[in-house]
C-alpha positions as CSV (number, residue, x, y, z in Angstrom):
1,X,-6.0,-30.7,4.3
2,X,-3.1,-32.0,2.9
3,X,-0.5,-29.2,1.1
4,X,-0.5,-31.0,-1.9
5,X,-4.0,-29.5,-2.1
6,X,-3.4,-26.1,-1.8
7,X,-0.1,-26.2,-3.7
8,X,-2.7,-27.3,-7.1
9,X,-4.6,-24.5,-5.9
10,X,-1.8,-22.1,-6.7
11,X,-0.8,-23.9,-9.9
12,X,-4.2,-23.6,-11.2
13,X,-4.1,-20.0,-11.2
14,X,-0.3,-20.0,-13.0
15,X,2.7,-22.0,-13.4
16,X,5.4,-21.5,-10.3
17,X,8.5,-22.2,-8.9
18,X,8.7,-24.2,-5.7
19,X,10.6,-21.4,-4.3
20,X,7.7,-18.9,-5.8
21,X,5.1,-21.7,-4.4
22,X,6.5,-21.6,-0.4
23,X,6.5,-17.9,-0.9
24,X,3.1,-17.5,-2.0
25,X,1.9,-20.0,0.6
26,X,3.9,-18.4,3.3
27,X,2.3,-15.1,2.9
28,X,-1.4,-16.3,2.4
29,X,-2.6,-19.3,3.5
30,X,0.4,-20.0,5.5
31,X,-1.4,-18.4,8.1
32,X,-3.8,-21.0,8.2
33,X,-1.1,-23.7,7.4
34,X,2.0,-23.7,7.6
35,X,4.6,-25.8,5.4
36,X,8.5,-25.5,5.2
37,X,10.0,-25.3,1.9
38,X,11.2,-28.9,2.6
39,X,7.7,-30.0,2.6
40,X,6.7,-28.4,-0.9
41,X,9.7,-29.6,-2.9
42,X,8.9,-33.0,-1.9
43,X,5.3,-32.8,-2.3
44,X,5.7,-31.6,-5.8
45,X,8.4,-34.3,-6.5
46,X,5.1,-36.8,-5.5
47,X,2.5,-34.8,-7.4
48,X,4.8,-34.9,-10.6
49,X,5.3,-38.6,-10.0
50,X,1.1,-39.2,-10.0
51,X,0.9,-37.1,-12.7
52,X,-0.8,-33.8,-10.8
53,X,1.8,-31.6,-11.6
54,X,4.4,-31.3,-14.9
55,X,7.8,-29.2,-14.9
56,X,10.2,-27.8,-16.8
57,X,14.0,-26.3,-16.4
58,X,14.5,-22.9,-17.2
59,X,17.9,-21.7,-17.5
60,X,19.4,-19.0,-15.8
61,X,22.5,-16.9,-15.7
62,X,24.1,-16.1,-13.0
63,X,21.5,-18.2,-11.2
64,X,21.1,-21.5,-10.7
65,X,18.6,-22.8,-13.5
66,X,14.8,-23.1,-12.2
67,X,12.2,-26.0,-12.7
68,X,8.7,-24.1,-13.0
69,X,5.8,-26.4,-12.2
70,X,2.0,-26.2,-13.9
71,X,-1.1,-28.2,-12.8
72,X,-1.9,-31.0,-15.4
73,X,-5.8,-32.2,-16.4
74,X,-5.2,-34.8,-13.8
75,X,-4.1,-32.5,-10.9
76,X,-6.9,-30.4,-12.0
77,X,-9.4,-32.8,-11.5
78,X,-8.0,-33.7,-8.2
79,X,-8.2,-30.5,-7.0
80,X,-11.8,-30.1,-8.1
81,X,-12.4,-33.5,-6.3
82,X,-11.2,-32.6,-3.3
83,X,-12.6,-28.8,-3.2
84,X,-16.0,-30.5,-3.3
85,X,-15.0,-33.3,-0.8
86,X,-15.8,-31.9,2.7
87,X,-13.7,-34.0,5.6
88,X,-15.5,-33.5,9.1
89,X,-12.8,-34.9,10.9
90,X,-9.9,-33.2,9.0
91,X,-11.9,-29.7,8.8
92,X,-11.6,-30.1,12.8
93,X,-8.3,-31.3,13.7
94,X,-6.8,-28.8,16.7
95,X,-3.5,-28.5,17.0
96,X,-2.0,-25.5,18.9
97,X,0.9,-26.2,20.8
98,X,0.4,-23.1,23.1
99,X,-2.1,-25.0,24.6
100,X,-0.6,-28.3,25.1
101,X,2.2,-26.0,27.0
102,X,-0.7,-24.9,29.3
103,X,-2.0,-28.0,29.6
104,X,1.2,-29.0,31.5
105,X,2.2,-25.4,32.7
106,X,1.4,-25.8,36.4
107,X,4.9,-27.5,36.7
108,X,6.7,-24.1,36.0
109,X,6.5,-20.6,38.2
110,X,3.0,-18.7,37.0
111,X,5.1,-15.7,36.0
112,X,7.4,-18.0,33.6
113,X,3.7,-18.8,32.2
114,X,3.1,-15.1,32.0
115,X,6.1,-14.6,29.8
116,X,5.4,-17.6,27.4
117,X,1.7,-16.1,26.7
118,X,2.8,-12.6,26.6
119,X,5.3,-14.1,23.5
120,X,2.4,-15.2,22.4
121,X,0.1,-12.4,22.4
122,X,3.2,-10.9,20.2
123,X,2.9,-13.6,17.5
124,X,-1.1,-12.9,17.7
125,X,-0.6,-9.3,17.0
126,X,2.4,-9.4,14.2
127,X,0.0,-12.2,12.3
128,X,-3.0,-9.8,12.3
129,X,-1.0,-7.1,10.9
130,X,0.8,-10.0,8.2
131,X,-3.0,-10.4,7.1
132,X,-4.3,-7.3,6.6
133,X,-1.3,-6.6,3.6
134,X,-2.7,-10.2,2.3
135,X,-4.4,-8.9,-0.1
136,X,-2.0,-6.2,-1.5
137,X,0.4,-8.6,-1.7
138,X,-1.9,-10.9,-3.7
139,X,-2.4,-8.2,-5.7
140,X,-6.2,-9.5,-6.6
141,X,-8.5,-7.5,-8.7
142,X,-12.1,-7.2,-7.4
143,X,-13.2,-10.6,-8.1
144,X,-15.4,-13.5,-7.2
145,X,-12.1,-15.1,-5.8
146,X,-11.2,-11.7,-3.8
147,X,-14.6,-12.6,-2.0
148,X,-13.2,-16.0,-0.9
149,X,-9.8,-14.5,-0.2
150,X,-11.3,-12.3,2.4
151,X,-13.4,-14.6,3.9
152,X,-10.2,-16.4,4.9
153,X,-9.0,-13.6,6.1
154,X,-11.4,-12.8,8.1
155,X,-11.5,-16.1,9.6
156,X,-8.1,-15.7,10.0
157,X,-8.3,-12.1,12.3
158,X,-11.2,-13.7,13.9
159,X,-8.8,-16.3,15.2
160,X,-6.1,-14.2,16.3
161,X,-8.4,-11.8,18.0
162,X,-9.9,-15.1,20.3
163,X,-6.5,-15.6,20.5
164,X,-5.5,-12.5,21.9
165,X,-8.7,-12.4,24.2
166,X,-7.5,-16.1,25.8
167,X,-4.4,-15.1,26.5
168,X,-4.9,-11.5,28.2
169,X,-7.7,-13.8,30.0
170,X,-5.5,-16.2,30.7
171,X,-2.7,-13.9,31.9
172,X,-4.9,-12.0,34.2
173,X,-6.4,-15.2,36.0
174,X,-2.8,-16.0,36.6
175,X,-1.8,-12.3,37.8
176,X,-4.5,-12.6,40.3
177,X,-3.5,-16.0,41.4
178,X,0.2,-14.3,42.1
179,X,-1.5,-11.9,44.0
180,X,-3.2,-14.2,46.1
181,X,0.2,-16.4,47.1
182,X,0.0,-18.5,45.0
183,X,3.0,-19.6,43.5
């Protein structure tokens, strides 16, 4: 997936600052992708260039003045486009640093290992909790797109629990290895 995408996902539902944009996307589907507020701006700066997205300034007092952004017919139409589109290879593109780290974790003590997954059990646990207020946050009706939203989120605690189960796995193989001498 590329951001852009779920960025016109947003905008089709209302217009948005970038700053209300990385916020949304932090607390929803930031879970399931992650992008720095770096990342939106300039990917809104490209869609407005194509033509996806439009702005406009809004002045503030006391504040620095706002550009709000809204999905045009053309960003519309991409975003239909690619919600129909289905990328094998993208759809299954694996990424998780924690285990390239293991991968190569035989070069550091076992109990150095422990640490690093029982930091990341941690991170497993607070995410869980961050998507179970999802919804609230959201603040969605009972809807057809509530059903979606919580099939995501349960894809989402589904993949934190395996998480979790890995690591406490992992973590106890390497106990027992301590246990057994060796270092």
């Amino acid at each position: 997936m590329s951001l852009k995408y779920g960025l016109l996902g947003f905008l089709s539902n209302q217009e948005m600052s970038g700053y209300d944009l990385e916020k949304l996307f932090s607390r929803s589907i930031g879970f399931f992708w992650n992008a720095q507020i770096s990342q939106v701006y300039r990917d809104l700066k490209t869609m407005e260039k194509t033509g996806w997205v439009e702005s406009r300034e809004v002045i503030q007092t006391n504040k620095p003045n706002k550009k709000i952004f809204n999905i045009t017919e053309q960003g519309q139409k991409a975003l239909e486009d690619w919600l129909i589109g289905y990328n094998v290879k993208g759809d299954f593109e694996v990424r998780v640093g924690i285990l390239v780290r293991m991968f190569f974790a035989a070069k550091r003590p076992k109990c150095e290992t422990i640490a690093l997954l029982e930091q990341f059990k941690d991170k497993c646990n607070e995410a869980t909790l961050a998507l179970s207020h999802v919804p609230k946050e959201l603040d969605c009706e009972e809807s057809i797109e509530l059903l979606y939203i919580k099939s995501t989120l349960s894809y989402g605690e589904k993949y934190y629990q395996m998480q979790l189960e890995w690591a406490t796995e992992t973590i106890e193989i390497l106990k027992k290895a301590i246990k057994k001498g060796d270092e």
